[in-house]
C-alpha positions as CSV (number, residue, x, y, z in Angstrom):
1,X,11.9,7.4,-32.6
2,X,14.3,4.8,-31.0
3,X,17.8,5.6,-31.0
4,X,20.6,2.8,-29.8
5,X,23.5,4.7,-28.2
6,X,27.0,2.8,-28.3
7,X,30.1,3.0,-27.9
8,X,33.8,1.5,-27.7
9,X,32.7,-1.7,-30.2
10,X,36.2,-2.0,-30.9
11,X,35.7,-4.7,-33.6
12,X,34.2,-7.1,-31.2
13,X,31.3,-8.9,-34.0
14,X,29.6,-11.3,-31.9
15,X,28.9,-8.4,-29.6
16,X,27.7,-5.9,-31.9
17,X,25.2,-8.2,-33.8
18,X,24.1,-9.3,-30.6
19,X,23.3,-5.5,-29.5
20,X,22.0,-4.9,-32.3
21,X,19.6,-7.6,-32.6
22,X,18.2,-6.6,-29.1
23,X,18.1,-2.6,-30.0
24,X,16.0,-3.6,-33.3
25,X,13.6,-6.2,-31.1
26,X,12.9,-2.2,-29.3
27,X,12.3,-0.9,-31.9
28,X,15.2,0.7,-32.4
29,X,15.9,2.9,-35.7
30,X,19.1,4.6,-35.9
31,X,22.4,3.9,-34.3
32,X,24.4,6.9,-32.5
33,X,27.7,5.5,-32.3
34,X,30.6,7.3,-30.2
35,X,33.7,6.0,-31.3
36,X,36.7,3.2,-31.1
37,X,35.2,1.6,-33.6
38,X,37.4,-0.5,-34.5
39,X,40.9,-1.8,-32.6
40,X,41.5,-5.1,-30.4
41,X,39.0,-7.2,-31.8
42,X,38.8,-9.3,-34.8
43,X,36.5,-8.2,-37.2
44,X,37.4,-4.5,-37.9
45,X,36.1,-5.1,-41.4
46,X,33.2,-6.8,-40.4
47,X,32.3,-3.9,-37.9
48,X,32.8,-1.3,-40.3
49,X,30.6,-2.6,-43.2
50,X,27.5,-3.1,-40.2
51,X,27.9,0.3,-39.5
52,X,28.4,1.7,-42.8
53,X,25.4,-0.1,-44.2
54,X,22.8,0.8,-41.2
55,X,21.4,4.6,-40.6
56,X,23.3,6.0,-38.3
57,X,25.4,8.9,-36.3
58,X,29.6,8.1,-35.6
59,X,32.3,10.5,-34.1
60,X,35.5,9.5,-34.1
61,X,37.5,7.4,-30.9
62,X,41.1,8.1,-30.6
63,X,41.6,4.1,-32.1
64,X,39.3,4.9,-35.1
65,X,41.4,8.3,-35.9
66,X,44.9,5.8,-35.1
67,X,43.9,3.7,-37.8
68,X,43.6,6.5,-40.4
69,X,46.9,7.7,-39.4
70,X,45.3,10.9,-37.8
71,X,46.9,9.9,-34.5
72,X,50.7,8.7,-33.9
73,X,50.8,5.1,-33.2
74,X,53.6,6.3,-30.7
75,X,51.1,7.5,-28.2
76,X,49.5,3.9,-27.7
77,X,51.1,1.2,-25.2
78,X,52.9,-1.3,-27.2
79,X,50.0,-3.8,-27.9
80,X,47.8,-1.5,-28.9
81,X,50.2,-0.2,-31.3
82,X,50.2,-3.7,-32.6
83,X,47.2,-4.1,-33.1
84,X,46.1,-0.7,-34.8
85,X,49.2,-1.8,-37.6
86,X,47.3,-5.4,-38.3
87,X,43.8,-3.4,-38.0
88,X,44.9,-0.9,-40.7
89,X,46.5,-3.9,-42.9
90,X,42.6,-5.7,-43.0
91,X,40.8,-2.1,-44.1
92,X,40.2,-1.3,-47.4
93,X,41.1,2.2,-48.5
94,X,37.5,3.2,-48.3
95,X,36.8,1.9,-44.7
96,X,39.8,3.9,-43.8
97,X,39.0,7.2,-45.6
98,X,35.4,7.1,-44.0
99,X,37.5,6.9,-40.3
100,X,39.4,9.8,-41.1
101,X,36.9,12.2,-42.0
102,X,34.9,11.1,-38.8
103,X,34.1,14.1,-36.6
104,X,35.1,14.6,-33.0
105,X,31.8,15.9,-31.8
106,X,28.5,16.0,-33.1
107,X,25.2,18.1,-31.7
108,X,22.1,16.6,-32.5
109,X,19.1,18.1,-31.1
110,X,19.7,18.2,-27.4
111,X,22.7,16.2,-27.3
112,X,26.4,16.6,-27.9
113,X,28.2,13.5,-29.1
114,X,31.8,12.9,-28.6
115,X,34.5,10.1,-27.7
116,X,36.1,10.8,-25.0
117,X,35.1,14.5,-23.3
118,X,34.3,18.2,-24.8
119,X,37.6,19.0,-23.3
120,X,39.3,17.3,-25.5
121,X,37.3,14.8,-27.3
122,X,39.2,11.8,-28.3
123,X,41.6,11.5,-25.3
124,X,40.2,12.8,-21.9
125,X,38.4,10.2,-19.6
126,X,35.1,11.0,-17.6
127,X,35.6,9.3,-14.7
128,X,34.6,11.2,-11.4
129,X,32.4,13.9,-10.3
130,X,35.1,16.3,-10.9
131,X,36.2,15.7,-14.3
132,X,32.4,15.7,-15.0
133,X,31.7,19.0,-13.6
134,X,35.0,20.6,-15.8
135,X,32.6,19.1,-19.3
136,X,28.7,20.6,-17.4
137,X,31.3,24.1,-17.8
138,X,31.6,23.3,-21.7
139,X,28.3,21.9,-22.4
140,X,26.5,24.0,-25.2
141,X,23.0,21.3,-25.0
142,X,21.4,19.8,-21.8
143,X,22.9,16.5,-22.3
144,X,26.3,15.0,-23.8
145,X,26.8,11.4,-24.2
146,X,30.4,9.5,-23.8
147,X,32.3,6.9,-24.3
148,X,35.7,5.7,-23.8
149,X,36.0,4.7,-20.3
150,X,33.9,1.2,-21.2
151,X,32.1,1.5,-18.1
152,X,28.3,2.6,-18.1
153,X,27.7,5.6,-16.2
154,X,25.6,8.7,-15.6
155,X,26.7,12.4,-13.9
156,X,24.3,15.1,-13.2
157,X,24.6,18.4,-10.9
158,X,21.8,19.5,-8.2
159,X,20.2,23.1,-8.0
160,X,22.9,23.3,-5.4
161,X,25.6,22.8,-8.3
162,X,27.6,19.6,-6.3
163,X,28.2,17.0,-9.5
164,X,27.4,13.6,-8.5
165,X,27.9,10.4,-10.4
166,X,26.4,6.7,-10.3
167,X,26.9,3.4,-11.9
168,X,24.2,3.0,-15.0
169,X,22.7,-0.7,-14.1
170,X,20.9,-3.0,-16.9
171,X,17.5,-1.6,-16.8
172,X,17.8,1.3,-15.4
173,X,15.6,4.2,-17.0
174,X,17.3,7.3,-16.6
175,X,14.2,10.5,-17.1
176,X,15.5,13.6,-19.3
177,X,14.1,16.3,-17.7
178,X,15.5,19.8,-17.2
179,X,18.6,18.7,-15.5
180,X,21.9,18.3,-17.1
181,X,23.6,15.0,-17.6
182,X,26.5,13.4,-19.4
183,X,25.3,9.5,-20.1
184,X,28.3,7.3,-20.6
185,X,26.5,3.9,-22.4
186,X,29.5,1.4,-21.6
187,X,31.2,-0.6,-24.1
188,X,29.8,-2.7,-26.7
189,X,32.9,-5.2,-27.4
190,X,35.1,-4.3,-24.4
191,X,33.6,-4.0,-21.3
192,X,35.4,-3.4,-17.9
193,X,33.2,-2.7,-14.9
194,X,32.9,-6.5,-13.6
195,X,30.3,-7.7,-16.2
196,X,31.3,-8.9,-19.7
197,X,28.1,-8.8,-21.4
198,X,28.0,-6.2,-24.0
199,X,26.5,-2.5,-22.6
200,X,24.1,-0.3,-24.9
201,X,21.5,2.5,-24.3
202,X,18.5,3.0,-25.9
203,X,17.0,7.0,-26.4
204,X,13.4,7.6,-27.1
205,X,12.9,10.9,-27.9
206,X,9.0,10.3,-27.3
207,X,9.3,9.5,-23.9
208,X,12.1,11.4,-23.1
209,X,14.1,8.8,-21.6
210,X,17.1,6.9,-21.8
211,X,17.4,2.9,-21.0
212,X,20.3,1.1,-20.5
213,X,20.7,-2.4,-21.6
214,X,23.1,-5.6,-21.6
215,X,23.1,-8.7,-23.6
216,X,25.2,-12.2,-23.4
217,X,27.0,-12.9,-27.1
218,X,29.3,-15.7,-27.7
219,X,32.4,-15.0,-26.0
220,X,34.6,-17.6,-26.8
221,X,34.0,-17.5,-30.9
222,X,35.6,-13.7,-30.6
223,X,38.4,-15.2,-28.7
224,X,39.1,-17.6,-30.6
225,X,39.1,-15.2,-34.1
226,X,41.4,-13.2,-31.6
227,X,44.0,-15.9,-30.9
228,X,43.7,-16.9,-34.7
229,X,44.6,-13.7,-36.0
230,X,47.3,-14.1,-33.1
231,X,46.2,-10.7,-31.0
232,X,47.4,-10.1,-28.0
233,X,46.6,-12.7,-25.3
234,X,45.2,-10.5,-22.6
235,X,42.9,-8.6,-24.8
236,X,41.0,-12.0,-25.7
237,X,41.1,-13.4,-21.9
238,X,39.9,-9.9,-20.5
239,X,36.8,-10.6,-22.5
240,X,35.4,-13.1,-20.2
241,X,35.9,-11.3,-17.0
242,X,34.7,-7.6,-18.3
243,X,37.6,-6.0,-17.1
């Protein structure tokens, strides 16, 4: 089986039909989502209902858990505040119970699932070699896979045990072998490392590999749902730089 990895779709529609049209032209069969959802983007309902109505694995993103009042809106930066009140004011009460009950981590075979870090799964960022080695410490399966930071990314350690980390680039087919590693996918409807096409993986468990992947979507209809439903300004312009 094919299995599309994503994360951080953060109600971004044109980017997530767009993935998802490429993961099904590979033969994709399931979706592994890892959180933040919804948040930012336009079409939280929209986003939901896609998910909801395909096969697939969630855990929760600290924006997803926001939304069902899990999380105090306090903790956010002002717009992002703002934007989890109107996100929660288009949900129904079903799309919001379904949030809340979301789990924070999820093992599945040989892979642990979770937001942000094992450490503490919705909030911590894996961003260096260092915060990497702290999760190899707390890993109970060979691989974890991330989200959260929005930038693709894979860290593994050497026999020696040094933790090293590299950029995950469009096409690149990362082997799962007996090393550990902790695969960040990048973000479907948010990118920010430098290119704002949306980021995906795709596992197959036959071949034992993982593939990362980007794809162009129409850009300019999410910003312009964004500056309709009067979001913040940056969020929409931030789109077209992937930043």
């Amino acid at each position: 089986m094919r299995y599309a990895v994503m994360a951080d779709i953060h109600a971004n529609l044109e980017a997530l039909n767009a993935v998802l049209e490429d993961a099904y032209k590979r033969d994709a069969t399931e979706i592994w989502c890892l959180g933040d959802i919804i948040n930012y983007g336009p079409d939280p309902t929209a986003c939901l209902e896609i998910l909801m109505n395909h096969k697939h694995l969630a855990v929760a993103g600290n924006h997803d858990l926001a939304v069902a009042g899990k999380i105090n809106h306090s903790l956010f930066e002002l717009e992002a505040a703002r934007c989890l009140a109107w996100t929660r004011s288009q949900l129904s009460s079903d799309m919001i119970d379904y949030l809340a009950v979301l789990p924070e981590m999820l093992i599945v075979g040989d892979f642990s699932l979770v937001h942000g870090s094992l450490k503490r799964p919705v909030w911590d960022y894996i961003t260096t070699p260092q915060l990497a080695s702290e999760n190899f410490g707390l890993m109970r399966t060979p691989y974890c896979l991330v989200g959260h930071t929005h930038m693709p990314y894979v860290f593994t350690t050497g026999q020696n045990g040094i933790c090293r980390g590299m950029p995950l680039m469009a096409g690149s087919m990362q082997p799962l072998r007996q090393t550990n590693l902790i695969i960040n996918p990048g973000s479907v409807g948010q990118p920010r490392d430098g290119n704002p096409q949306a980021s995906y993986g795709i596992y197959n468990d036959e071949a034992r590999t993982f593939c990362l992947y980007r794809v162009a979507y129409n850009i300019p209809a999410t910003q312009k749902k964004m500056q309709k439903a009067k979001l913040p300004p940056f969020l929409s312009a931030r789109l077209s730089k992937g930043r």
